[in-house]
C-alpha positions as CSV (number, residue, x, y, z in Angstrom):
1,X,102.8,105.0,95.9
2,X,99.1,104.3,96.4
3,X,98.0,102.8,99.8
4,X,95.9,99.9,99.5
5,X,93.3,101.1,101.8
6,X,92.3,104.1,99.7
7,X,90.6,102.1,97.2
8,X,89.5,99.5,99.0
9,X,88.0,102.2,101.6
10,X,86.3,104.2,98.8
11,X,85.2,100.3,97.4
12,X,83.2,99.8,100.6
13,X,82.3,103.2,101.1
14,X,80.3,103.5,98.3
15,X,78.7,100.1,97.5
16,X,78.1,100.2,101.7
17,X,75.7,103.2,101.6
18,X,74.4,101.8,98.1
19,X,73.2,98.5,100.0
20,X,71.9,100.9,102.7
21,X,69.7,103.1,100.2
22,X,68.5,99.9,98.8
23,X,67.6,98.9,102.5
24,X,65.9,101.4,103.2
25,X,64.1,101.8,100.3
26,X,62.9,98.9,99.9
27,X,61.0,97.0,102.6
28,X,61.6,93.2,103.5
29,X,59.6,90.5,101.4
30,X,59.6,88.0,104.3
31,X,59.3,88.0,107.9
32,X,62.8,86.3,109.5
33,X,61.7,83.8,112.0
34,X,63.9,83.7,115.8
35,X,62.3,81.2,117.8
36,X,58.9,81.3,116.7
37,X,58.8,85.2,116.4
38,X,58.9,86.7,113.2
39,X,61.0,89.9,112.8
40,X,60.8,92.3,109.8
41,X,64.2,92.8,109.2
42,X,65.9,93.5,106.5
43,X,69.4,92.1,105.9
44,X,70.7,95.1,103.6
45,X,70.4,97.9,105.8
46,X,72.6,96.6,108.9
47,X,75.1,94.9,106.3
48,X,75.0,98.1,104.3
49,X,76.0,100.8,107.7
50,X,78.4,98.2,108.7
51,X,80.2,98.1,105.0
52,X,79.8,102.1,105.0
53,X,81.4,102.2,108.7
54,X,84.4,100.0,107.9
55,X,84.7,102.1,104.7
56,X,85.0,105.1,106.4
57,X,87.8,103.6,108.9
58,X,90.2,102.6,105.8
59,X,89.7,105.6,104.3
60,X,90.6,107.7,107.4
61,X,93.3,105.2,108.2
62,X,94.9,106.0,104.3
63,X,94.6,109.9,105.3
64,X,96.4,109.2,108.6
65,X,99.3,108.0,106.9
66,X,99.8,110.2,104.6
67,X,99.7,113.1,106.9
68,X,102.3,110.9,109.1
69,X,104.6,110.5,106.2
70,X,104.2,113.4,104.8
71,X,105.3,114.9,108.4
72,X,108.5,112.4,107.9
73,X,109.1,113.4,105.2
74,X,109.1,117.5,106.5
75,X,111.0,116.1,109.7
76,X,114.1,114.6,107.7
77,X,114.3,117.2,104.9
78,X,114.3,120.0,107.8
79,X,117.4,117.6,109.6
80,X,119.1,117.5,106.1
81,X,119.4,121.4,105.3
82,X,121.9,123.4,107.5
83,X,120.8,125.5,109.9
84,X,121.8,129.1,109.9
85,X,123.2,130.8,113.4
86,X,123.7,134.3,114.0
C-alpha cells in the first residue's frame, strides 16, 4: 500500500526547489515596504526552502515507516518459524 506522504513529499519537494530556482533567479520587481523601509525581498525564495524543507520531512517520514514495518514484518515472520535446538 502506498503511504500518503510519499507523493505528497515528492509534490512539495520538487515544485519547492522549483519556486526556489525561480527565486533566485529572478530578482524582486518591487521593493516590500515595513514601516517605512523598503526591503528587496523576494517572496518565492523563503516560500520555495520552506516547501523544499517540509518536502524533505514527509519524504524521510514515508522511508521511516517502511523501514519500521518492514522490521515488523522480519520480527513476526522470525516469531512464526520454529526454531531449531541442538
Amino acid at each position: 500500500m502506498l503511504d500518503v506522504r510519499l507523493p505528497i513529499g515528492l509534490l512539495f519537494l520538487v515544485l519547492g526547489s522549483m519556486l526556489a530556482i525561480y527565486g533566485y533567479m529572478n530578482p524582486p520587481l518591487q521593493k516590500l515596504y515595513f514601516s517605512q523601509v523598503g526591503l528587496p525581498l523576494n517572496i518565492n525564495v523563503p516560500w520555495g526552502i520552506l516547501m523544499t524543507l517540509f518536502g524533505i520531512a514527509m519524504v524521510s517520514l514515508a522511508r521511516l515507516d517502511r523501514a519500521a514495518a518492514l522490521e515488523r514484518e522480519l520480527k513476526a515472520k522470525a516469531e512464526a518459524e520454529p526454531s531449531i535446538e541442538l
